[in-house]
N, C-alpha and C positions, 0 to 999 in steps of 0.2 A: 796137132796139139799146139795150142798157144799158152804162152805164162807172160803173166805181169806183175809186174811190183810196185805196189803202191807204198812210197817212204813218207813222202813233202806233206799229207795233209793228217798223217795219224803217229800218235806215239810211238807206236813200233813198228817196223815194215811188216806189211799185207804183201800175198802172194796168192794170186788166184790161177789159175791153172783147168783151160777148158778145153774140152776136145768136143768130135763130133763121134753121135753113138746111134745113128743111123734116124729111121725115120720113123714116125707115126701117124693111122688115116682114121679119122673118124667123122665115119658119113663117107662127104666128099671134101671133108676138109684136113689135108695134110700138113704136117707140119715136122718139120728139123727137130733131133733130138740132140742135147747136150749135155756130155759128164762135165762138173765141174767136183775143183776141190779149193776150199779156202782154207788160208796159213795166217795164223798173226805168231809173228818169228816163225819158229818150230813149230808148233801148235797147229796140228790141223782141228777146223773151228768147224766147217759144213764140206760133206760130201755128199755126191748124189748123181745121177743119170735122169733126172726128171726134169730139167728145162725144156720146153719148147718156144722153137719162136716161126715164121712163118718162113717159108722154103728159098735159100739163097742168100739166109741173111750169112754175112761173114763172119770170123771167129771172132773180130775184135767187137763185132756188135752185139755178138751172143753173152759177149764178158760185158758186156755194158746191161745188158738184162738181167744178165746172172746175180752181180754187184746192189743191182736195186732191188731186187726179193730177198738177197743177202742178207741185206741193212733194213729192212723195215723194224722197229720198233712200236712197243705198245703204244696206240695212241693211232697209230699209222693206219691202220687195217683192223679188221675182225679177230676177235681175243683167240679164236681158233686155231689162229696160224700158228701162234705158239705153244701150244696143246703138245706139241711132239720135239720141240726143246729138250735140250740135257741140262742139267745145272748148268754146265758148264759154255753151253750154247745161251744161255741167258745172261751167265754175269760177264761172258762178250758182249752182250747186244747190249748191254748197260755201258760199259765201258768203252766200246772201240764204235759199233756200227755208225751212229750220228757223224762221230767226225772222218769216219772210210768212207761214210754217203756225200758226204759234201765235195769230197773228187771226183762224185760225178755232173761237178758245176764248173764253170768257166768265170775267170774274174768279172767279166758283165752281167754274170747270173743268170745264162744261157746252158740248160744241159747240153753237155757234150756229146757228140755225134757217137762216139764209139772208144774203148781204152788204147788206140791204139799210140798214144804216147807214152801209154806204163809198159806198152810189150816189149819183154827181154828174147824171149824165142818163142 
């Protein structure tokens, strides 16, 4: 299990928190499964065991996946994705997502490799 804390680019500290939850094959094509849980302060905002990313990625690259399905907002993607929003998963993604998505940028405007500058444990 890894956690990170994202303070420097949003109003209040984010705390995302992922672990690994085994694996999944479909066809011949496997892939890494991942719990995550995200926090703005206390508030946990999204939970879930439904990431995948391809086999051997590390936890801090998983958080780095997890982070940009996190933050998409309307306009982003297919209206769908929101479809299963709570209120309160919404008037987050109004308020925090855009500026918690932008920590996944580098002052040259390069995404960054992986969170592992926000990992606390």
């Amino acid at each position: 299990m890894s956690e990170y804390v994202i303070g420097d680019c949003v109003e209040i500290p984010h705390r995302l928190v992922i672990e690994p939850a085994g694996t999944a094959t479909e066809g011949i094509i496997a892939r890494e499964c991942w719990a995550y849980r995200l926090y703005a302060g206390e508030d946990l905002i999204f939970s879930g065991n439904d990431l995948g990313t391809p086999p051997a990625v590390s936890e801090d690259r998983a958080a780095t996946h997890a982070l940009v399905f996190l933050t998409l907002r309307p306009g982003d993607t297919d209206p769908e994705w929101f479809s299963g929003y709570t209120p309160e998963q919404v008037a987050w993604c109004d308020t925090h997502a855009e500026s918690l998505g932008e920590c996944l940028w580098d002052a040259s405007g390069d995404e960054i490799e992986d969170l592992s500058v926000y990992r606390v444990a």
